[in-house]
C-alpha positions as CSV (number, residue, x, y, z in Angstrom):
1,X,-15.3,-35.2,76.5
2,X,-18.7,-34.8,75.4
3,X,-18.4,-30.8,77.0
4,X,-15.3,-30.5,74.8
5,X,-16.9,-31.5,71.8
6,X,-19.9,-29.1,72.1
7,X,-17.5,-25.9,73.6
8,X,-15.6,-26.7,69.9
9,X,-18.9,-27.0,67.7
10,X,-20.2,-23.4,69.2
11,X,-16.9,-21.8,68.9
12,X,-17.1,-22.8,64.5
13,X,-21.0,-21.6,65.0
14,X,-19.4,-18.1,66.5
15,X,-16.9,-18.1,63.4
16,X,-19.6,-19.0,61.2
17,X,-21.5,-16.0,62.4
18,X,-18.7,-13.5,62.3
19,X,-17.9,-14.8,58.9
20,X,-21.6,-14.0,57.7
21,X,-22.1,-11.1,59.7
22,X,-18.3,-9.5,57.8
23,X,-20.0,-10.8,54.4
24,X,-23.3,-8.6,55.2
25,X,-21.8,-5.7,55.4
26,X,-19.3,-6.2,52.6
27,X,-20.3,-3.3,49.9
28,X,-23.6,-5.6,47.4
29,X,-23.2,-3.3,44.6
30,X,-20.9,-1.1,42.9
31,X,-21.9,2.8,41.9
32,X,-20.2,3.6,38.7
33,X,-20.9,6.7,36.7
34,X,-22.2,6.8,33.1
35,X,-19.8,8.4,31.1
36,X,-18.9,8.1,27.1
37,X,-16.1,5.9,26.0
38,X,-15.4,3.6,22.5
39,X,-16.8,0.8,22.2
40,X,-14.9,-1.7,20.1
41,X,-16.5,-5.5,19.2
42,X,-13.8,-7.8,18.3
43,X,-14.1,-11.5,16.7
44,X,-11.0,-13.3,18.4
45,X,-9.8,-16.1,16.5
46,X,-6.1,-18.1,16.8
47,X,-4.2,-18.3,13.9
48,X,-0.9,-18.6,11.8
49,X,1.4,-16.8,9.8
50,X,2.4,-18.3,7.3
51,X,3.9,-16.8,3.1
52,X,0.9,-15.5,0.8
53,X,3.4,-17.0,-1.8
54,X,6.0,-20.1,-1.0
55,X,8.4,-20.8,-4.3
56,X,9.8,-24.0,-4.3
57,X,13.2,-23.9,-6.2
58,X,14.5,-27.0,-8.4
59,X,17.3,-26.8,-11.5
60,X,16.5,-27.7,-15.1
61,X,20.0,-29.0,-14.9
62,X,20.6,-31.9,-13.2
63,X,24.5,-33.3,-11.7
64,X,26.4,-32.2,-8.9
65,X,26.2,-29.2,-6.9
66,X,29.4,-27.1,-7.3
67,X,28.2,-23.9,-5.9
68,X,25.7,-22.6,-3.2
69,X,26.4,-19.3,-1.8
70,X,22.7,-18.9,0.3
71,X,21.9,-19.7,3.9
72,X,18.9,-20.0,5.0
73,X,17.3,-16.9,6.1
74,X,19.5,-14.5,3.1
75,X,17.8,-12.1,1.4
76,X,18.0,-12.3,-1.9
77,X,17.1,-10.1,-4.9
78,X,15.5,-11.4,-8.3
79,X,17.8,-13.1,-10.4
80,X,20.2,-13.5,-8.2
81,X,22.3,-16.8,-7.9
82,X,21.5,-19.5,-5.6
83,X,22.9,-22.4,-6.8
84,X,25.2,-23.5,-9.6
85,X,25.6,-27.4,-11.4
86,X,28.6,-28.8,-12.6
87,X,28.8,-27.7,-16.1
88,X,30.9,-30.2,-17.5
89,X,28.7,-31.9,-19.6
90,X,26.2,-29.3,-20.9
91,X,29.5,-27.5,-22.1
92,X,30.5,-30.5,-24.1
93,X,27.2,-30.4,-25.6
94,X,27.6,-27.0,-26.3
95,X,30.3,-27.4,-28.1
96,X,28.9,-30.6,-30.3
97,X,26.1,-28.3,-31.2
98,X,28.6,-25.3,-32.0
99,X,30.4,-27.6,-34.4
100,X,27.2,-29.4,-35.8
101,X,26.0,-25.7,-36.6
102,X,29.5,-24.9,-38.4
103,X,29.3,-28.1,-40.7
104,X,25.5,-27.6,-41.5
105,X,26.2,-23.7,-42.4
106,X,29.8,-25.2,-44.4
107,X,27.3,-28.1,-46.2
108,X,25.2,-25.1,-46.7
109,X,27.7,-23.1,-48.7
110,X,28.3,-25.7,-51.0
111,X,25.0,-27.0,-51.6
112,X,24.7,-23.3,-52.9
113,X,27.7,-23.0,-54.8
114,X,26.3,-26.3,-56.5
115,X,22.5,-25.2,-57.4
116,X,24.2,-21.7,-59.2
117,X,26.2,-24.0,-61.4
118,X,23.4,-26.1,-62.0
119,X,20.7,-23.2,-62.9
120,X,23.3,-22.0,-65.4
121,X,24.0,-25.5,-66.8
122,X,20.3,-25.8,-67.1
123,X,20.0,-22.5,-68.9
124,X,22.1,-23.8,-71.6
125,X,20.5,-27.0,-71.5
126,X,23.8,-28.6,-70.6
127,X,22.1,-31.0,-67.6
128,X,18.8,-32.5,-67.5
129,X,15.8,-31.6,-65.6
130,X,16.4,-34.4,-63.2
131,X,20.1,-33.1,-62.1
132,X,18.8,-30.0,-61.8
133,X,16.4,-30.7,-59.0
134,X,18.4,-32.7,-57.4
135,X,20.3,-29.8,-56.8
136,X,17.5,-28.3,-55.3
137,X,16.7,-30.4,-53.1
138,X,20.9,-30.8,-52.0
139,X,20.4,-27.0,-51.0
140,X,17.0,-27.4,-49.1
141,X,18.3,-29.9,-46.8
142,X,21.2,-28.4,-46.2
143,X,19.1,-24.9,-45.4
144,X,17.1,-27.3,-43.0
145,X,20.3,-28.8,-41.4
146,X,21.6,-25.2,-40.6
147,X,17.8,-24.3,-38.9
148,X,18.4,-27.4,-36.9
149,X,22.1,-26.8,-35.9
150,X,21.3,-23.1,-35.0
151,X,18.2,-24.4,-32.8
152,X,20.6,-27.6,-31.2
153,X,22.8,-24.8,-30.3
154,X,20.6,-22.5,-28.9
155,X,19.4,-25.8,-26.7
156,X,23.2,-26.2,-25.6
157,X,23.1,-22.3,-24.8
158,X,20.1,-22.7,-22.7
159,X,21.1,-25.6,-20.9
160,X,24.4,-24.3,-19.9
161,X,22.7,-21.3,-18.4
162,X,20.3,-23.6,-16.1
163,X,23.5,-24.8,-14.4
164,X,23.4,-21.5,-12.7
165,X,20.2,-21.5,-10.5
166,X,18.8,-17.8,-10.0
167,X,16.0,-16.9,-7.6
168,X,12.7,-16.0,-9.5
169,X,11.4,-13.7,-6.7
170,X,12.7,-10.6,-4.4
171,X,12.5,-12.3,-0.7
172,X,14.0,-14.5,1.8
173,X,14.9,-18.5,2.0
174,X,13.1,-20.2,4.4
175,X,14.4,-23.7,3.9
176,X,17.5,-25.3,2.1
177,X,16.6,-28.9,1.0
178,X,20.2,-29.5,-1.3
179,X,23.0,-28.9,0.1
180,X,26.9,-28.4,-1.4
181,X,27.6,-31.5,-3.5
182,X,24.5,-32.9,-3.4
183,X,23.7,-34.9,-6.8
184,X,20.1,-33.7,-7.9
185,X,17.8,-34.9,-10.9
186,X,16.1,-33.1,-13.4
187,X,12.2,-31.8,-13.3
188,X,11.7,-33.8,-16.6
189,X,13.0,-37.2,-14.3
190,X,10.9,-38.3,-11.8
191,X,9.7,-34.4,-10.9
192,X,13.4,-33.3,-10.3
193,X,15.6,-32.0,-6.4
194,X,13.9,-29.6,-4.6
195,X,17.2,-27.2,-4.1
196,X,15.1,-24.9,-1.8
197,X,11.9,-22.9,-0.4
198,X,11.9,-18.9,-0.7
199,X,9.1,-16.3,-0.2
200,X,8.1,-12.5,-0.1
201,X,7.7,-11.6,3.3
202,X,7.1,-8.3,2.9
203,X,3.4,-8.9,3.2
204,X,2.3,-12.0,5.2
205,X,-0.9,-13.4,5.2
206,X,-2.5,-15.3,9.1
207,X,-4.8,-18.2,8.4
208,X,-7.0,-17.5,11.8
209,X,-10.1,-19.5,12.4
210,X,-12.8,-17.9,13.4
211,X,-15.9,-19.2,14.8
212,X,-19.1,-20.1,13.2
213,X,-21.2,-18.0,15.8
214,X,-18.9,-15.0,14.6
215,X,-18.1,-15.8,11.3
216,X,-21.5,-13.7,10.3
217,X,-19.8,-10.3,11.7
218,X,-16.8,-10.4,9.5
219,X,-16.4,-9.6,5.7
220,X,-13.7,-8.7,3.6
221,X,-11.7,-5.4,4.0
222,X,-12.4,-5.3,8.0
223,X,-9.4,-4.1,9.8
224,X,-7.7,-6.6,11.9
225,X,-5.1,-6.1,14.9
226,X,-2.7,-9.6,15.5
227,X,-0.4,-10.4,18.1
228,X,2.5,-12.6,19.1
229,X,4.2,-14.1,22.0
230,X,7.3,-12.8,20.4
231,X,6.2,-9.3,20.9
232,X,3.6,-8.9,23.4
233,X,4.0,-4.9,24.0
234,X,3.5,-4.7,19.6
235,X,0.0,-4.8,17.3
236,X,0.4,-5.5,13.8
237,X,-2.4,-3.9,11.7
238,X,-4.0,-6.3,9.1
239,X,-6.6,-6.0,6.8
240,X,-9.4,-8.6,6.0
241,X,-9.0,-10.6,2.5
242,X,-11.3,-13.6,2.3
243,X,-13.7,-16.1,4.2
244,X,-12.7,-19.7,3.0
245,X,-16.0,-21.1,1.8
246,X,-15.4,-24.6,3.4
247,X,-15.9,-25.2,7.7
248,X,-14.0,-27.2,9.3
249,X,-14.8,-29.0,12.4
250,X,-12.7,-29.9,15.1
251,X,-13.3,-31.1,18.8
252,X,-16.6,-30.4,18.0
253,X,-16.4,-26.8,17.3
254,X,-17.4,-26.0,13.9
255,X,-15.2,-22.7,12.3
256,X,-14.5,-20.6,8.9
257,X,-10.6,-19.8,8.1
258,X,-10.1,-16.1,7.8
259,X,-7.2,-14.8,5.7
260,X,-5.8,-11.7,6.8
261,X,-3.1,-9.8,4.5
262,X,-0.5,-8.2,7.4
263,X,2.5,-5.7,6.1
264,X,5.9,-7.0,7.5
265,X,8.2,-4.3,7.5
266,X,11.2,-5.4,8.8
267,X,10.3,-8.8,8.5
268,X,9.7,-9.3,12.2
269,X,6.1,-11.9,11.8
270,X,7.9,-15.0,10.6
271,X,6.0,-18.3,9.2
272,X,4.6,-20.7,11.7
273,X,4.6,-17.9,14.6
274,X,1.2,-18.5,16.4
275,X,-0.9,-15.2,16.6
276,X,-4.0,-13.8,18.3
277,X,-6.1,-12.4,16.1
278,X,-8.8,-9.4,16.8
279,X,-11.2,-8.9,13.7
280,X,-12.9,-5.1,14.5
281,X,-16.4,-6.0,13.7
282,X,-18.2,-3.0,15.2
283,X,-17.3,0.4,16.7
284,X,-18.9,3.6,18.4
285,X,-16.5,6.2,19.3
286,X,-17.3,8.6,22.4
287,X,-20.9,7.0,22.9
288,X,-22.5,6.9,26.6
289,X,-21.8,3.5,28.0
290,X,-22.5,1.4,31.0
291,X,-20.7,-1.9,32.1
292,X,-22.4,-5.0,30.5
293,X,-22.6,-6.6,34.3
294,X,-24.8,-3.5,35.1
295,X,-27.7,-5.0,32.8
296,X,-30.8,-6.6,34.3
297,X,-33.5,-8.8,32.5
298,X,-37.1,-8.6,34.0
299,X,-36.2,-12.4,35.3
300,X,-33.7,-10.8,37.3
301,X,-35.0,-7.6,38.5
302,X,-36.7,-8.9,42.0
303,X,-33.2,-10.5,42.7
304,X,-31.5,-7.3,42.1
305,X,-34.3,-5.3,43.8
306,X,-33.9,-7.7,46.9
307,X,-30.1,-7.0,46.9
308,X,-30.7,-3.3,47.4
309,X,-33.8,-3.6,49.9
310,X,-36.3,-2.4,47.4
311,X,-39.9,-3.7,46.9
312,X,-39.7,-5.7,43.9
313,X,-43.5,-4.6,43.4
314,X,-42.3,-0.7,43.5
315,X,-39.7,-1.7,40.9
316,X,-42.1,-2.9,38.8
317,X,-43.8,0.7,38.8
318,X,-40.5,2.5,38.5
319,X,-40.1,0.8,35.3
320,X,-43.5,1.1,33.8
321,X,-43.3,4.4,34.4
322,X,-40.2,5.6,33.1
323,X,-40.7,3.2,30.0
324,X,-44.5,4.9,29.4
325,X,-42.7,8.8,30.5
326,X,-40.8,7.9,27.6
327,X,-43.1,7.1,25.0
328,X,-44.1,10.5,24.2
329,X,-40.7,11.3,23.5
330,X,-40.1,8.6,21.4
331,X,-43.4,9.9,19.2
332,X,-43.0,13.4,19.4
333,X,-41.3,13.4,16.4
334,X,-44.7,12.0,14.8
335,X,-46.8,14.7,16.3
336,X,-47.0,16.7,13.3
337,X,-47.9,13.9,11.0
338,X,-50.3,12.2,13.3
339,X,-51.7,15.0,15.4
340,X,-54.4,12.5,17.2
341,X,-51.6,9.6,18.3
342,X,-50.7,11.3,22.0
343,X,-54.2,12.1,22.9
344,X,-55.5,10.2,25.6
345,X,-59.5,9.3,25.4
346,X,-61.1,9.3,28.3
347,X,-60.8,6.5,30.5
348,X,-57.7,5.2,28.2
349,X,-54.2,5.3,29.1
350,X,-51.2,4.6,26.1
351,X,-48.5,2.0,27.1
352,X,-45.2,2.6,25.5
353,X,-45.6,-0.1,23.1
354,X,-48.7,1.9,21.5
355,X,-51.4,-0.3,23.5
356,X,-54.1,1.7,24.4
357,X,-55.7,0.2,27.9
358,X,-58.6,1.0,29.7
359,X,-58.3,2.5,33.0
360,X,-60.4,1.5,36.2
361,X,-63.4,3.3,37.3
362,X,-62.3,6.5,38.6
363,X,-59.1,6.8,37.8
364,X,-57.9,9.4,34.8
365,X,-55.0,9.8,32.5
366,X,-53.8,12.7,34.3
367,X,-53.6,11.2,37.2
368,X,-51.5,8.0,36.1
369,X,-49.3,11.1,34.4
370,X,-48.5,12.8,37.5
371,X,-47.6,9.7,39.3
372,X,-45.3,9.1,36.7
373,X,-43.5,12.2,36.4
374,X,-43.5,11.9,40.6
375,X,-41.5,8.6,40.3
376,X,-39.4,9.7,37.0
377,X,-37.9,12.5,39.4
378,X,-36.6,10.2,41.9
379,X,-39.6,11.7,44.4
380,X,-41.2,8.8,47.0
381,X,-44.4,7.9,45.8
382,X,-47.4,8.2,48.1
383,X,-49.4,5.3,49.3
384,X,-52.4,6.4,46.8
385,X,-50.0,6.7,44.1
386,X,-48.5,3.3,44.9
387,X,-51.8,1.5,44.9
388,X,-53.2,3.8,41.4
389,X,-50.4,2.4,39.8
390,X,-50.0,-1.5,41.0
391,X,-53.6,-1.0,39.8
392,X,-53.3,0.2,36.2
393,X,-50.2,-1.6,35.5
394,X,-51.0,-4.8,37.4
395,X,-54.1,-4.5,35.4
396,X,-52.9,-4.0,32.2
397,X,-50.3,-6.7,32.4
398,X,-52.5,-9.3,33.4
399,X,-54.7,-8.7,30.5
400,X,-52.0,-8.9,27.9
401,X,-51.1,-5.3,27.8
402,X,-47.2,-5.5,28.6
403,X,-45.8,-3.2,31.1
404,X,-42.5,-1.4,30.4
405,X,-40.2,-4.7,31.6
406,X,-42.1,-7.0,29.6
407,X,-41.6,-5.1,26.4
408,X,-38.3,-4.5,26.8
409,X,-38.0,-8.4,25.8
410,X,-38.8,-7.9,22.3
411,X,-37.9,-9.3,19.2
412,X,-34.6,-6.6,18.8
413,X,-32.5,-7.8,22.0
414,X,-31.3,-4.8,23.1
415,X,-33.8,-3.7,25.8
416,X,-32.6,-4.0,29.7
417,X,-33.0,-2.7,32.8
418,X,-30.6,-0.7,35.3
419,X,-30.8,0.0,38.4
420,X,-29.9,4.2,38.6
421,X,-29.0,6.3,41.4
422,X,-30.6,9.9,40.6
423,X,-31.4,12.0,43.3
424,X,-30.1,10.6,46.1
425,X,-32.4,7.4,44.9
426,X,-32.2,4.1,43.4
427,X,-34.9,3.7,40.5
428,X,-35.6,0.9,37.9
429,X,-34.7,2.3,34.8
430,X,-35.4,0.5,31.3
431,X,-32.9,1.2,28.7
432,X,-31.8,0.8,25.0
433,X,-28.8,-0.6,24.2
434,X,-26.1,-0.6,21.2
435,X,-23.3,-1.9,20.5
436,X,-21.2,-3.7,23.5
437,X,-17.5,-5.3,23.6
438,X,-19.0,-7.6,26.9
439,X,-17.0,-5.4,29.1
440,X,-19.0,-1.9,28.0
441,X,-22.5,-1.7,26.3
442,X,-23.4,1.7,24.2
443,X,-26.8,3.0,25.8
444,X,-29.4,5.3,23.2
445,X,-32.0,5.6,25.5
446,X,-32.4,5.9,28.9
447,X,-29.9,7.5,30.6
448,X,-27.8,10.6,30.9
449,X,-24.2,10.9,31.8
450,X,-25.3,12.5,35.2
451,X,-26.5,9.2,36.4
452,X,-25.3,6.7,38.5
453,X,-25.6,3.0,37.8
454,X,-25.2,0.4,40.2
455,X,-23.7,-2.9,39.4
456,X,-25.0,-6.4,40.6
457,X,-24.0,-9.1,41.8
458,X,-25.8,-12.3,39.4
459,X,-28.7,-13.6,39.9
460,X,-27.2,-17.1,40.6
461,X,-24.9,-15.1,42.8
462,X,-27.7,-13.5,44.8
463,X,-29.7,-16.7,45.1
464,X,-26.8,-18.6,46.5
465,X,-26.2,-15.9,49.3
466,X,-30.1,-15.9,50.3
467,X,-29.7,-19.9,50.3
468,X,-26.6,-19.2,52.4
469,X,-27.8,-16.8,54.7
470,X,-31.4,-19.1,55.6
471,X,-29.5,-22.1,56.0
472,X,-27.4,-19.8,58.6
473,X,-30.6,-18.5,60.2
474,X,-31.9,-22.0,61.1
475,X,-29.1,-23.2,62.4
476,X,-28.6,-19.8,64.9
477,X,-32.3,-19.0,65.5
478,X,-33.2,-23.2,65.9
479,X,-30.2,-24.6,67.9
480,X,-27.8,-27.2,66.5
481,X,-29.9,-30.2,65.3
482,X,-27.5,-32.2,68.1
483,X,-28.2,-29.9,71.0
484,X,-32.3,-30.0,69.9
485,X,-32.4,-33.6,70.3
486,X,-30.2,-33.7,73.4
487,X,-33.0,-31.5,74.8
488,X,-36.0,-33.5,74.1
489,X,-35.0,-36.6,75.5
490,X,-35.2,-35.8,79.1
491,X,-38.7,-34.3,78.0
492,X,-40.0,-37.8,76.8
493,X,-38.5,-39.0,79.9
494,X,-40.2,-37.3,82.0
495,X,-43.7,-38.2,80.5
């Protein structure tokens, strides 16, 4: 049994082994080329379209609903009917207030007719004073009755027209809340019957929320592509109209609404449809890119120089000599102005930050020069070479002077290192970097599109796999723990 058990535990070893073995020689890195693409940064941000403008619809009249010739979802233009109220009694006051105004304008008549006799009564001093003003005043308030008659009636007039509801906009009902015979109430009791909800959807507006570590990218007038589950293969183009002012927090995730004004031709985005919303931030067009996995910090460079076999102590040349290779470049533009800042004193060598550092005893500018160009060209470095620079660099970094790695950790972010096949050779290569849509990262300095960069596995990745692999090796080159003390047992036995 015990055989058994031990022929099975070997054969899982031999899997084990295989398994590792298949894994080693799996491709670590992938080449890709640099080459120029666009680079577009988003903000994404879920959101919801909804009306810029909802009208809700009531009736000045109030009664019975007689008429309603709209469904929801009609199209309607302005002034166009939508509902209309039983009119019975608005016409009764109509008429009251047409006869009111014919008695006031007869009462009128008279009241006229009676002050001309009276002036000329007065004339011939036939009346008194006192009759004679009394006539007046007859005819005044019988002028005042006709104002009042005429303004009764053109209150009948208007009241019999708000039996006929009429929409007050050009656009589309997106709710009935009456319905045919339904008895509603008037505005001025108790707020009055909502009939219905209509809107302009001609122009929509999304309410996305965007997060607060974005919210600083965006600003009004930024164009915007949305999407929907109801047409995945479509964009809709929007355009960027305000930042609400006030966050709101929820689960813990603190974000800013955006509104976004969408056209809606056709009408196809409908309130409430959920949307996925991309808020352009940035863009480059045709700039030289590499893919964002291919970046390397200086933390991670000896991971990714173990990966390819390198000596992480060679890498660290490679890179502070292509970042000091390129310092001249960078200030040959201020050659002219400042004729003495690329001369070299003697016994001084310029990093690229500007650090001027002393070299060792016997060692000159030229030389550290030549061994840079040597490794800039891809060329193998020779032992001497090796040693002058782990000496001027490994001296200048331990005394504070910052190598070309080190620097590229400054206060802007966007300094990284690749690792670049040129010349049939993998180099360290420090970099400057743009703008980057985390799939792509725009590159201004540091390599050309005949390069070759080679992407990574992670750090985390790598340090797993080592972890892997030595646990592997102790079990193969050390014997199963089981079999080792199987083994020494006899051997204290025998003592």
């Amino acid at each position: 049994m015990k055989g058994l058990f031990r022929a099975g535990r070997v054969a899982i070893l031999v899997i084990g082994v295989a398994a590792c073995q298949k894994a080693q020689t799996a491709p670590l890195y992938e080449a890709v080329p640099v080459a120029r693409r666009d680079i577009v940064v988003t903000a994404s941000a879920s959101g919801v379209v909804q009306p810029i403008l909802t009208f809700i619809v009531k009736s000045k009249a109030w009664g019975e609903i007689i008429e309603m010739p709209v469904q929801t979802g009609d199209e309607m233009q302005k002034g166009q009917l939508l509902a209309r109220i039983d009119p019975r009694i608005p016409q009764q006051n109509l008429a009251q207030a047409q006869a009111a105004l014919d008695k006031a304008r007869a009462q009128l008549e008279t009241a006229t007719a009676q002050l001309r006799r009276s002036e000329a009564l007065y004339r011939s001093q036939s009346i008194s004073e006192t009759e004679y003003e009394s006539s007046n005043l007859a005819h005044a308030t019988a002028s005042a009755a006709v104002v009042n008659a005429e303004a009764g009636l053109q209150t009948a007039k208007d009241a019999m027209e708000d039996t006929q509801v009429r929409a007050p906009i050009t656009g589309s009902i997106l709710e009935l809340d009456a319905v045919l015979r339904t008895v509603i109430s008037s505005p001025t009791l108790g707020g009055g019957t909502v009939i219905l909800k209509m809107a302009n959807l001609d122009t929509v507006q999304d309410s996305a929320m965007v997060a607060e570590t974005d919210i600083g990218r965006v600003q009004p007038g930024l164009p915007v592509t949305i999407t929907v589950d109801a047409f995945p293969n479509r964009a809709f183009d929007g355009t960027v109209l305000k930042i609400g002012p006030q966050a709101q927090i929820m689960q813990n995730v603190t974000s800013f609404p955006v509104f976004v004004n969408i056209p809606n031709p056709g009408h196809l985005l409908k309130p409430g449809m959920n949307t996925e919303v991309r808020i352009h931030t940035g863009r480059r067009d045709g700039v030289l890119a590499v893919p964002y996995a291919a970046l390397r910090t200086p933390r991670d460079v000896a991971s990714g120089a173990a990966v390819l076999g390198l000596d992480p102590q060679l890498v660290e040349q490679q890179i502070a000599a292509a970042t000091a290779a390129a310092a001249p470049q960078r200030r040959a533009g201020d050659s002219t102005a400042h004729p003495t800042s690329q001369a070299q004193a003697p016994g001084t060598f310029t990093t690229p930050n500007g650090r001027v550092i002393t070299l060792p005893p016997g060692v000159t500018a030229d030389q550290v020069q030549q061994a840079i160009a040597k490794m800039r060209s891809g060329a193998e470095p020779t032992a001497a070479e090796r040693a002058l620079l782990a000496q001027v660099f490994g001296r200048s970094q331990r005394s504070g002077g910052g190598g070309g790695a080190r620097g590229s950790r400054g206060g802007s972010g966007n300094s990284y290192i690749v690792f670049v096949r040129r010349a049939g050779n993998v180099t360290a290569v420090p970099i400057k970097t743009g703008l980057s849509d985390q799939d792509y990262v725009e590159v201004t300095a540091g390599v050309e599109e005949k390069d070759t960069v080679l992407v990574l596995p992670s750090a985390s990745l790598v340090q797993s796999q080592q972890q892997f692999r030595q646990r592997f090796q102790n079990v193969t080159g050390g014997g199963l723990p089981g079999l080792r003390q199987q083994q020494s047992q006899p051997a204290a036995g025998a003592r």
